[in-house]
Structure formats: structure tokens, C-alpha cells
N, C-alpha and C positions, 0 to 999 in steps of 0.2 A: 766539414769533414769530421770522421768519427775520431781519428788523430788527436784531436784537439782537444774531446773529452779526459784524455789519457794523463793528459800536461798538466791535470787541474792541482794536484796534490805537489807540485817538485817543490813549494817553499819548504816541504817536511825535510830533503834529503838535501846531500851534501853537492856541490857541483864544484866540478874538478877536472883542470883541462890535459889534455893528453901526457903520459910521463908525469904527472905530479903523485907525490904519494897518495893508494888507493884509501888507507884507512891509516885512523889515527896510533900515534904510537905507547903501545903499552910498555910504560918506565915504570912496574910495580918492583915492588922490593922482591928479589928471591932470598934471601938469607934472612930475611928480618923473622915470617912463624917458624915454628919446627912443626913437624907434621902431629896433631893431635892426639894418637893413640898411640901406642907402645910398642906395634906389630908394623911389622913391612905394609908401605903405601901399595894398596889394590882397589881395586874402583867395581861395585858395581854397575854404575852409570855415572855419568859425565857433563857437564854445563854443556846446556844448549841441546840435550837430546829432546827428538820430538814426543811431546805427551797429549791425549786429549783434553784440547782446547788452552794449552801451556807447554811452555818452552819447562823443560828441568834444571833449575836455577843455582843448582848445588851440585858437588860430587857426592855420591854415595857410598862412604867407605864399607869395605868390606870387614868384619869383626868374627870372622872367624864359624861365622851362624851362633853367636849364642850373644846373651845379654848381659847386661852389669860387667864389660870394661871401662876400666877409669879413663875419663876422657879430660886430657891438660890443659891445661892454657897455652896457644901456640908463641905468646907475647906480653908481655908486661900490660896492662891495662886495668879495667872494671867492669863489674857485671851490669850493666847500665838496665837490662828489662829480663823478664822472662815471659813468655807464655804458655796458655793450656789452649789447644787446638786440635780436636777431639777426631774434626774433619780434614785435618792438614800436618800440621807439625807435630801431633803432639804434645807432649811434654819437653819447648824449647829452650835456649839459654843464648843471650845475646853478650860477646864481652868487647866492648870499644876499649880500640888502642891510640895511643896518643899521635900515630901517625897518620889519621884521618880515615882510620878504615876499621871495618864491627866485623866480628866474625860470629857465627852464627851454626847452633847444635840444635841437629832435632831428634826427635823419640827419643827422649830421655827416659829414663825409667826414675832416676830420680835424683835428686842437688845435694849439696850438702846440708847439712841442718839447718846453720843460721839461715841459709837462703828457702828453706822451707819455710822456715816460719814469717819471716818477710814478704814472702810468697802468699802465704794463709794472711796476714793481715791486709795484704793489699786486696784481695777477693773479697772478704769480708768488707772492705770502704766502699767497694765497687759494689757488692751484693752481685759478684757475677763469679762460678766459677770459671768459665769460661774466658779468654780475653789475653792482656797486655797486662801486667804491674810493673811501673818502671822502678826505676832506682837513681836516686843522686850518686855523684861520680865518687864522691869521698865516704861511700854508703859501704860498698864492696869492692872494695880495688883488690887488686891479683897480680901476683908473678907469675913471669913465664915458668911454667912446668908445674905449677900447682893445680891439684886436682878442681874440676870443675862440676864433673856430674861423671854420673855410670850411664851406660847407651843401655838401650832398649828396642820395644818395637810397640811403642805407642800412636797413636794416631794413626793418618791413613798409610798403613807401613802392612809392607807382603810378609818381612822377614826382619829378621833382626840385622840393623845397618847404622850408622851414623849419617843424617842428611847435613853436608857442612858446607857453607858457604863465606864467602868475602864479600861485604859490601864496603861501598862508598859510604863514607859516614853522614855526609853533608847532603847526598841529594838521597841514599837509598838504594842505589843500583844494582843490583849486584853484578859482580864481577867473574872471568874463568879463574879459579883458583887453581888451574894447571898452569898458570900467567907467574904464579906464588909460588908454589910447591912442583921443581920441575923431578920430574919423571923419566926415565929409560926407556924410551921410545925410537924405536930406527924403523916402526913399520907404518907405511904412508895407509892413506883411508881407498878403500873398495868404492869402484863408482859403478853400480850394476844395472842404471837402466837412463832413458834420456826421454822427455816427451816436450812435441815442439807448438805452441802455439799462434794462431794468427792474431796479431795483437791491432789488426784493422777492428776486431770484435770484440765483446767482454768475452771473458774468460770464461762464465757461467750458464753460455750461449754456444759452445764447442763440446764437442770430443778433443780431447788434446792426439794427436798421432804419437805413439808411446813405442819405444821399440828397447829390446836389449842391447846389451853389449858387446864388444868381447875383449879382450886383454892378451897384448904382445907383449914382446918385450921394449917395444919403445912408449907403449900406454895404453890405451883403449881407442878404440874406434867402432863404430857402427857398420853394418853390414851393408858391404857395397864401395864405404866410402865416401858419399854424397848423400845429403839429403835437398832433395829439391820442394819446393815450395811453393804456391803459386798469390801468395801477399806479400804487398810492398813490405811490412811489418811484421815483424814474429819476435817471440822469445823463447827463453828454456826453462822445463824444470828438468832435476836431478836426483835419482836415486842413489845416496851414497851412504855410507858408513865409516868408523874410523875403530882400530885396538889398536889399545896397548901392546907391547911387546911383550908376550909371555903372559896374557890375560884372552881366554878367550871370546869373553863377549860381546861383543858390537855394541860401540857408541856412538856417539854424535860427532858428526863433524863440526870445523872451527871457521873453516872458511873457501868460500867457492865465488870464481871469477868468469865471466865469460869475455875474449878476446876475438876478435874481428881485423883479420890480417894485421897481425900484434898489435891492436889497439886496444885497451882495455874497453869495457862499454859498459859491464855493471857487473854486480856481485856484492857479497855481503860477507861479512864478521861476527860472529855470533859473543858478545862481548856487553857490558853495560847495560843490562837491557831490569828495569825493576816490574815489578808485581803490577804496575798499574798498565803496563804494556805487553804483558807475557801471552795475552789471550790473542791479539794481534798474530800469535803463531797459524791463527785459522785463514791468515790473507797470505801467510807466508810459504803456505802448503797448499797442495791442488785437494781441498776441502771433499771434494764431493766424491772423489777417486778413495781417499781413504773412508768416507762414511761408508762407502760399497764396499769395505772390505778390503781392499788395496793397497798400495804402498804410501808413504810419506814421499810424494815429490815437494821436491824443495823449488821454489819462483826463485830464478835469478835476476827478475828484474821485479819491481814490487808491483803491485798491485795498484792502482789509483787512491784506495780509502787505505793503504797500507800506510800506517807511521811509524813503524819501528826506527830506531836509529841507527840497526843494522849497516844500513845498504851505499854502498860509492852505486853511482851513475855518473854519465856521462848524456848530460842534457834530458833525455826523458826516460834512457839508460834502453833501449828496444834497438832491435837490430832494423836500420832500414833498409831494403834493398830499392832503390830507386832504378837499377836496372838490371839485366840479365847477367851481369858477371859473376863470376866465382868467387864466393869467400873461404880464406880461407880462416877456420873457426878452431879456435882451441877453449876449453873450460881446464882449470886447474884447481883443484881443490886438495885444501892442506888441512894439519890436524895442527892441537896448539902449540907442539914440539917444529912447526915449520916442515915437517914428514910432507910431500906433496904428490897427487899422481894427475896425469892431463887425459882428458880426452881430444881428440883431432879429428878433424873432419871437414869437409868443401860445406859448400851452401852456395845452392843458386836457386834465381825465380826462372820461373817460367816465362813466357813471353805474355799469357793469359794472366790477369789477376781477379779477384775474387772481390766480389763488387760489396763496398762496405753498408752495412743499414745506418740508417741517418735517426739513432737512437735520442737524440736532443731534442727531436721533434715528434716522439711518440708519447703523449701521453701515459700510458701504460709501462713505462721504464721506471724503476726505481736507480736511481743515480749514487753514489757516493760520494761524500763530503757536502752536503744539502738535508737540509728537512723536506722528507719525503712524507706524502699523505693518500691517503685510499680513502675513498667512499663511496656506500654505496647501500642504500635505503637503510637496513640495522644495523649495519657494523661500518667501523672505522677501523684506522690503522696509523698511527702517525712516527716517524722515527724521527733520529736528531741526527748532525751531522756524520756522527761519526757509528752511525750503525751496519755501514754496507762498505765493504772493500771492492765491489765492482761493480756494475751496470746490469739490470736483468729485466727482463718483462713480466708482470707482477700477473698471478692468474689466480684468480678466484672462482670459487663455488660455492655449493651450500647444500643442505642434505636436513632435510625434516627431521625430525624427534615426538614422539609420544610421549615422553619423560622428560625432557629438559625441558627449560621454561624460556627456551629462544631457539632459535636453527642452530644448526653443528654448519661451525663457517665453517667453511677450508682454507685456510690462509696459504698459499703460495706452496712450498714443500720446503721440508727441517732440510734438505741437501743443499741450501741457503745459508752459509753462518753470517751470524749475526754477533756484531761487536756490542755497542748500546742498547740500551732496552729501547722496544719498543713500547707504546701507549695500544693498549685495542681496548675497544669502548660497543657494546652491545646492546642493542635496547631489545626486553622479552617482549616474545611475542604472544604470550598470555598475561593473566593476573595474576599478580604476586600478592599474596595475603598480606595484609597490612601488620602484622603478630611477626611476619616474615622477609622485610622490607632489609634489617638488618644482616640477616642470616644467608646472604646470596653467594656462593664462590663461584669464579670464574674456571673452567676445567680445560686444560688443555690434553690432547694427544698428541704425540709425535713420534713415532718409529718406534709404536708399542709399550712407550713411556708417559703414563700419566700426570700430570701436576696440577695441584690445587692453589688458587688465589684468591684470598679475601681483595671482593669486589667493592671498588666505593662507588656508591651513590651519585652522580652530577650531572645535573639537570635534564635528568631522564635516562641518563645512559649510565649503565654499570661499566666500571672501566677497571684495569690492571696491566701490568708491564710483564714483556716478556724478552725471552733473549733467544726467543727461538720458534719457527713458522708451524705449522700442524693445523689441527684440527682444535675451535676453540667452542665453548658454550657456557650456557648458564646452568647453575643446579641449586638448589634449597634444601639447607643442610639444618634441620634443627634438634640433631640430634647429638647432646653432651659426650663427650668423652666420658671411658670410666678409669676407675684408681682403686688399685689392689697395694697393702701394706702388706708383707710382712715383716718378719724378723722383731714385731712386738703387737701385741696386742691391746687394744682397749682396755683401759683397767691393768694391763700389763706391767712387767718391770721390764730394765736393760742393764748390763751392766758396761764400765770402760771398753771400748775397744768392740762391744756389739756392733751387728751392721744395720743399718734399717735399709728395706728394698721397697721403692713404689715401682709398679710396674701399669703403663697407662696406655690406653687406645681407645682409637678411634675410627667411625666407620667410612670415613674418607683417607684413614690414614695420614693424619699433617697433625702436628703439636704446635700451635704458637708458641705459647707459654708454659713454662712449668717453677712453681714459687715453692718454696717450703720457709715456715717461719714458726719458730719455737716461742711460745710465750711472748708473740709479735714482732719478735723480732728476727730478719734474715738467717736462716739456716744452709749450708752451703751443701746440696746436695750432687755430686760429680756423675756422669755418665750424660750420654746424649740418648732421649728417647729411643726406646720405651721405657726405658730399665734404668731407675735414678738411686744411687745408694748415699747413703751418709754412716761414716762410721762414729760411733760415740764418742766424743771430745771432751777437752774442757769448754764446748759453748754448751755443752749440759750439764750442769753441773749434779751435786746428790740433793735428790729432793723430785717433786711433782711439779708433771709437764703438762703443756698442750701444744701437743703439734697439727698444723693446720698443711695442708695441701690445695694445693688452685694450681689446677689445669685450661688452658683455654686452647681448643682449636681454632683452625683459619677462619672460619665462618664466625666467630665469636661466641661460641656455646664453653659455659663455663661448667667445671664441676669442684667440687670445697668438700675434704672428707676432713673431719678434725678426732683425735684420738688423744687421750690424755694417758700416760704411764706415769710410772717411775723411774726414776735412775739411781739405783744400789749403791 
């Protein structure tokens, strides 16, 4: 039975017998930070809000919309790392406290001096600007309320915010810092919509039946009252939201339960969850409803290929109805102040059930928690265990090309998420020049989004990993990137504090590589392609230079401009 497929993942979650506590208990310190800024606590987003392909791991404090407030230390501790995270954080700042917990600032605009310069020599070791510089613990230690940095809106940032977070020192986690810093909250979270699935089937193989709300005064219910059903098996997702009191944004909720004539049976916490698990938010939402445009429903029961450590179940945690009776069904969902609101509702099967496909024995399924593989004359497909959160029947095609140097596969459809990379392996279906054997990238489409891969070579098949289904092919690219200086000239001067600008492309669009190195040695140039600047330092000192540039894109096509000046 298809049942049995469902059961394969429950080493990952907790199991816990009726009446025992659902989730574990949060004993963080609330008196130990003080709130980091200097302005009344406002949020504009909250732990645990859903983002694409990621949970929101931090609060986002609100600063007033403008940049450079001083941001304190919430606690006695050291500034153990920093980083430059051009696609993410920004300009971050990490400070561990001696009670096993790092707290953690992003968009920075900028540190204090000493730790600037600490900062520049660790890039320099590294020859990255980019990255992580740590620090030993007796490096930069810190009182509570001394200044740590001014906020900004560096990195991938809309507006000027503080992204701040609590983690675990020990494993990484991070933590609700509304758990830390408690908040004036007496307003429970909105639950605006319900959809029910039959969990006899993957998930990826339905419509979910999706319906609104509506809200009494004793909580919400569904229209009518009942929903009936005609599978032994089903679960729920949930449209919900949660505010602050006196803030009116909508955030994320903290926790949602579902009960079966007051038994609990599954639900989740949105709590301890770190970076190597945050993308897992694509098995934890009905994936394919939001790619179309739609809402964030939330799985109250997990998925099969789902391992967050979110989720209480109870056995396989799916509602079963082994026969026509009434249940009666309540969901409660709270925010991190315990604020809670329920929905209620009957649930019966029908006398009819809904005949399940015997997916274990179709070759053409792709399964979750297995190494899954496709073949089929030029192309492959190979996943690892952990690339599929559900079951689905894998459909391929393919589509000629007068310009590519293989078929345009069609791999399955991007309304698929995918966790792990996938391996796809291609062999062209013409002659590849032997001048151009090197120079192959692999191209994907996907929902009007194109991506290039430097393809390797292995034993006849060109191959590259991907984390996402479309349309894939081969292309030959032997055409160099170019590189534009200004802000100095050939033969030119500079003087302190000049900026030098390269500015690079190329006609696939993708930069591998971008090097700068003065008189051979590593020059730290900041910006993320196209546009790379370095402003003049003491790593130039007075006297004649040669600065060299090396560009290399995906294909491996290089270009080396070298200019020699002065520095005044």
C-alpha cells in the first residue's frame, strides 16, 4: 500500500504518545541582552517568515528608515567573526556570549576602526574580499552596551533595517529571538485559508481542495461546518499570519497544531532551525500553489523527504479515517508571545474511497530519501537521497535545436522543488571542435530564467549539477569576456583615496573569476560583478605600478588587461 511509502522518513521526527509535551521547552534567558538599538523594539519581519526557498532566520529591526544608528552590544561577550556577503548579509558582525549563545548583525554600513582594520588583514590572508574572517576570543572582547557597528542597507537588503539574530553557539542554530526579547503582544495570529490533502497520494499528483475562512467570535470555521472527504488519509495546510500589537505588518507565525477529537496528531514550531536546513521551507509549504502565484500554505504534517526538526507527530502524524465517523478537528495556531487562535471543524469520509496508485512499483516515480536515476539514450539524471520531499512521475521530452550542440531536454517541470543537486549528464549530438572540447556550458531554462554551467568532460558525457528541473542543453562559448578601467589610465597617475572602477562582461553573462594583483601581488578589489572598485590604500604605496586584471567566465575563456601608473 501507498501508506507505507509515507512512513519512510519518521527516524527524522520526534514520536510522542498522547498528552506528552508537543515540543521542546524554550528556557532561553529573557533578561540576559538588552535590545540592540536605542529606539523602541519594532519589527519589520520576524523568525520563521516564509521567503523564497528560506525560512527568515532573524528579526528585522525597524531603524527609523535611515542608516548609521549605533548598534550595542546586547551582552558581555567578543566579536568572534565578521563577514562581507554582498548576496546576503552584507556587511555582518558576529558577537559570542559566554552563555553559549552568538548574536548576530547584518547590513552593516560599517565597524569600528580597530575592527576594520582586522577585517582588511584577514581578506588580505584570504585574498577574498568576500567571506568569513574570524577572530580569537581575547582578540576583541566587548561589554554590554558598547558600540559595535552603525546599521545600514548593505547586501541583499530592500531598505535600511538591522537583520539580527540569536544562535546556538555550539551547533549554529539559530534561534526566535522573540523567545529573548519579549514584546507587548495581546494580538493572536489570522488564519485566512485551509486546504485538505489526500495523503493516500504524493502531494505533487493532486490539487489540494483549498477553501476560505471565516472568523466568529469563538474562532474560525469553514463554510458549512464539515468537510468531508472520500480518503482513508489526509492532511492540512494553513494560511496564517501573526502582528504585533501596534505594528501593522504581518509576520510569520510560531506554531500550528492539528487535533483529532482533542488528540493532538501533528504540527510544528518554528524554532532552532540553522542555514543548512532553511531551504527544506520548499517541503514545508505547498511549493507549487506558491510558484503559481499563490499563497504560502503551511504542511501540518511533513512531507516524506521533509527533515526539519520543526514538527511533533504522532506516529506518521496524517489523519486516518478508518471509517465513516465524524471527527471532530480543531488547528490552533499561536505566535511566540503564546497569543493563540483555533479553527474547528467536523471531518468525515465518505463511504466511497479513492483507490490509491501503487507508486513503489512504477518505474517512472521518483521517490524521496533514495538515489533516484533517469535514462534515456543522451541524457541522464541522477539525484541523492535527499533531493525530493515527495513522490512524482518523472516526464520527459525533448525538442531539436539548429544551434545547440545536443537536444533541448525537457527535464520534468521547475514546479518540482528540489533540495540536493541534481547530476545531468548530456552527450552532443554533433562534433564538438577539438580547439573547443574545453569551452562547452551546460544551459538551463526554467520559468524564463536562464543559467549557465561550466560542463565537465566524463567519459563522453558532458555533466553539471543542478537544483532545479527545465529545459537543459549544450552550447560553445569561446568567446572571452571583456574589461574596462577607469578612474586611471595607462601611463597614468592616482592619487590616496582615488577609486579605480573595472567594469566586465560577458556574452553569456556569468563571471567565474575576477583576480586584481598589483606588482603580483593580491589586490582587494570589493563589488560583486560587473562593476569591481578598489579605492587607493596603503597596499599602493608612492612610486610605479603594474596592475594586472584576469577575468575568467563559466566556459573558461580568460581575459588579462595589465596597466601600469603612478601613485602621487
Amino acid at each position: 500500500m501507498v501508506k507505507q511509502f509515507f512512513i519512510l522518513s519518521l527516524s527524522f521526527f520526534i514520536f510522542l504518545s498522547a498528552g506528552a509535551q508537543l515540543f521542546p521547552d524554550q528556557n532561553y534567558p529573557t533578561n540576559y541582552f538588552r535590545y540592540p538599538l536605542a529606539i523602541p523594539l519594532k519589527l519589520n519581519a520576524n523568525f520563521g517568515e516564509m521567503r523564497p526557498n528560506h525560512f527568515h532566520m532573524g528579526l528585522d529591526l525597524f531603524t527609523l528608515r535611515r542608516e548609521n544608528l549605533p548598534v550595542y552590544a546586547p551582552a558581555d561577550g567578543w566579536i568572534s567573526k565578521v563577514k562581507v556577503d554582498p548576496n546576503g548579509f552584507g556587511n555582518a558582525i558576529y558577537v559570542s556570549h559566554p552563555n553559549g549563545y552568538t548574536t548576530l548583525y547584518c547590513h552593516m554600513n560599517t565597524f569600528p576602526s580597530k575592527v576594520l582594520q582586522a577585517m582588511k588583514e584577514g581578506q588580505y590572508a584570504k585574498q577574498s574580499w568576500k567571506g568569513d574572517v574570524e577572530f580569537d576570543k581575547d582578540e576583541f572582547p566587548v561589554k554590554k552596551n558598547e558600540l559595535l557597528a552603525y546599521s545600514g542597507n548593505t547586501g541583499a537588503s530592500a531598505g535600511p533595517h538591522v537583520h539580527y539574530e540569536i544562535r546556538r553557539t555550539d551547533d549554529d542554530a539559530c534561534l526566535n529571538a522573540l523567545l529573548f526579547h519579549r514584546v507587548h503582544d495581546v494580538t493572536p495570529p489570522d488564519i485566512t485559508k485551509l486546504a485538505v490533502y489526500d495523503r493516500t497520494k504524493s502531494t505533487y499528483e493532486q490539487t489540494p481542495r483549498t477553501m476560505m475562512l471565516t472568523r466568529a467570535a469563538g474562532g474560525y470555521s469553514v463554510a458549512g461546518g464539515t468537510i468531508t472527504v472520500s480518503s482513508e488519509a489526509v492532511s492540512f495546510a494553513i494560511v496564517a499570519t501573526d502582528r504585533i500589537t501596534g505594528v501593522p505588518n504581518a509576520n510569520g507565525i510560531f506554531e500550528a497544531v492539528v487535533y483529532v477529537d482533542e488528540e493532538p496528531v501533528s504540527g510544528f514550531q518554528i524554532d532552532g532551525i540553522d542555514y543548512l536546513q532553511t531551504r527544506y521551507l520548499n517541503a514545508h509549504i505547498d511549493y507549487r500553489i506558491k510558484t503559481n502565484g499563490g499563497s504560502y500554505y503551511q504542511h501540518l504534517s511533513p512531507l516524506p523527504g521533509d527533515r526539519l526538526p520543526i514538527y511533533f507527530k504522532q506516529d506518521d502524524g496524517l489523519i486516518h479515517l478508518n471509517d465513516t465517523a465524524t471527527r471532530q478537528v480543531k488547528i490552533v495556531v499561536k505566535d511566540a508571545n503564546n497569543n493563540a487562535s483555533t479553527l474547528r471543524f467536523k471531518l468525515k469520509r465518505t463511504a466511497a474511497i479513492s483507490p490509491a496508485a501503487n507508486i513503489q512499483k512504477d518505474s517512472r516515480y521518483m521517490l524521496p530519501n533514495q538515489i533516484n536515476i533517469f535514462e534515456q539514450g543522451d541524457v541522464q539524471m541522477v539525484s541523492s537521497e535527499k533531493s525530493f520531499y515527495d513522490a512524482f512521475r518523472f516526464v520527459y521530452n525533448y525538442k531539436t535545436s539548429a544551434t545547440a550542440y545536443s537536444n533541448i531536454h525537457v527535464m520534468h517541470t521547475p514546479l518540482i522543488p528540489v533540495h540536493d543537486s541534481m547530476m545531468f549528464r548530456i552527450k552532443p549530438n554533433k562534433e564538438i571542435p577539438a580547439s573547443a572540447h574545453n569551452r562547452v556550458v551546460m544551459i538551463r531554462n526554467a520559468r524564463g530564467k536562464t543559467v549557465v554551467e561550466r560542463a565537465a568532460f566524463v567519459k563522453g558525457w558532458y555533466e553539471a549539477k543542478s537544483r532545479e528541473f527545465g529545459e537543459f542543453w549544450l552550447e560553445v562559448d569561446e568567446v572571452p569576456p571583456t574589461v574596462a578601467i577607469t578612474g586611471v589610465a595607462d601611463g597614468g597617475t592616482v592619487g590616496n583615496g582615488s577609486t579605480i572602477t573595472c567594469t566586465v562582461a560577458d556574452n553569456k553573462k556569468t563571471i567565474y573569476s575576477f583576480r586584481a594583483e598589483l606588482d603580483g601581488e593580491w589586490l582587494m578589489f570589493s563589488g560583486l560583478g560587473p562593476v569591481y572598485r578598489y579605492r587607493v590604500d596603503e597596499h599602493c604605496p608612492v612610486g610605479e605600478h603594474e596592475l594586472k586584471i584576469r577575468v575568467e567566465d563559466e566556459a573558461g575563456n580568460v581575459t588579462e588587461r595589465v596597466i601600469r601608473f603612478t601613485r602621487k
